[in-house]
Structures are given as structure tokens and as C-alpha cells.
C-alpha positions in Angstrom: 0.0 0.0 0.0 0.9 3.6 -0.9 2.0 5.7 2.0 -0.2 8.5 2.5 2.6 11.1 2.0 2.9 10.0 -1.6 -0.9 10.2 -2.5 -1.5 13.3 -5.2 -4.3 15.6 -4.6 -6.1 15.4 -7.4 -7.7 18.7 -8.8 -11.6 18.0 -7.8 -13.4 17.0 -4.9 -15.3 13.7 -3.8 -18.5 13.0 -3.4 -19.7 15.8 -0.6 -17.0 17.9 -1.4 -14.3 15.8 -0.2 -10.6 15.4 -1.1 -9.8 12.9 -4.0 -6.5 11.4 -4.1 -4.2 9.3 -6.4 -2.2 6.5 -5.4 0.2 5.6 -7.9 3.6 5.5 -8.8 3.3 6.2 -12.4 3.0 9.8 -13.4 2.5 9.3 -16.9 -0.6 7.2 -16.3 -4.4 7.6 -17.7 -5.1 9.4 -13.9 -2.4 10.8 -14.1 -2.2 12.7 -17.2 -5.7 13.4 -16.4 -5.4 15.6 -13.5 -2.2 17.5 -15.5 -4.8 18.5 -18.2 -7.6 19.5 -15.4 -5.0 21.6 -13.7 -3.6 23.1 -17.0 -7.2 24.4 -17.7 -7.9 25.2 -14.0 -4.9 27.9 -14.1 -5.8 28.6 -17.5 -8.9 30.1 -16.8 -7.7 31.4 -13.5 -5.3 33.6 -15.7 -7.9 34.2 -17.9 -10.8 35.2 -15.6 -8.3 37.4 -13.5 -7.8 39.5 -16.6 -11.9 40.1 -17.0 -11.9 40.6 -13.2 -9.5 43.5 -13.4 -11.4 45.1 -16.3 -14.5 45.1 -14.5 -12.8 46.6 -12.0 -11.7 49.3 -13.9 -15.6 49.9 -15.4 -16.9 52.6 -13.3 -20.6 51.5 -14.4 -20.0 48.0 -13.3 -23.8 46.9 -12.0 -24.0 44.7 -9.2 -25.1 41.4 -10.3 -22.4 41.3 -12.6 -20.0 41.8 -9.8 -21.5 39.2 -8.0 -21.8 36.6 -10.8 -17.8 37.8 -10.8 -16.9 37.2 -7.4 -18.7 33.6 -7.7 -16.5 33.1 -10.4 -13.4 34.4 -9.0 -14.2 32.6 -5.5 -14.4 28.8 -7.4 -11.5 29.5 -9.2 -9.7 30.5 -6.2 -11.0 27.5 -4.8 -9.4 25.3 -7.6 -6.0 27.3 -7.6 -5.4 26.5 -4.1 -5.8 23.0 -4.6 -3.5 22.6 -7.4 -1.1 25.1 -5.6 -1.4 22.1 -2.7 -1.1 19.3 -4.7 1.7 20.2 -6.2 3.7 20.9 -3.2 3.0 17.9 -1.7 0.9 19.0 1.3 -2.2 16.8 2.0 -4.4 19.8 3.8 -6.4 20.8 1.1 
């Protein structure tokens, strides 16, 4: 069995929001390469939502539902970030 210090967080939850981990020792496998793509296109459109954040931002005439539809946006994708920024450091606290 895998110790748990070499499990990978993987870059979505569980059933009931829980962690989901990998336990493998080969990280070119299916899983694997799976969770690489996911977090590519997590940070992706991290990078990519930031940049429509900060022009909202900048719109003086900004209404209010779109800010909030914004800061539900920006608070999943927050959300998703920091679990890839844990994963990949190794930590298990996610």
C-alpha cells in the first residue's frame, strides 16, 4: 500500500466535497495525465478570468449582479487554484 505522503491531490473533490487522491507510482498514467490537463485548464482560466476581473474593475458602471456573478466566479477558481497550488507541493491539507 501507498503511504499517504505520496498520494497526489487530485484537482476535484469527492462525493460531498471531499478530497480525492491518487495513489500511484506512475506519473505518466491515464489518472495521471488526467489531473495534469484539469489543472492546465484550471490555471488557465484562472489567468484568464483574472484579466476580466480587473477590467471590471476598472468599469466605473459596473452593475451589481455582474459583480457578483464575478466574485462567484473568481471565488471557485480561487477555490481550484489552491488545490493545485497544494497538490503540487505535496501538502495533503487541502
Amino acid at each position: 500500500m501507498t503511504a499517504h505522503k505520496e498520494l497526489r491531490l487530485l484537482p476535484w473533490a469527492g462525493p460531498d466535497g471531499k478530497p480525492c487522491y491518487l495513489s500511484t507510482e506512475d506519473p505518466d498514467g491515464y489518472m495521471s495525465r488526467l489531473a495534469d490537463n484539469i489543472e492546465a485548464t484550471q490555471l488557465g482560466m484562472a489567468s484568464e478570468l483574472l484579466e476580466d476581473a480587473l477590467k471590471e474593475l476598472d468599469d466605473k458602471t459596473a452593475d451589481l449582479e455582474k459583480l457578483r456573478f464575478l466574485t462567484a466566479q473568481l471565488a471557485g477558481s480561487l477555490r481550484d487554484v489552491l488545490r493545485v497550488a497544494v497538490s503540487r507541493k505535496g501538502c495533503q491539507d487541502a
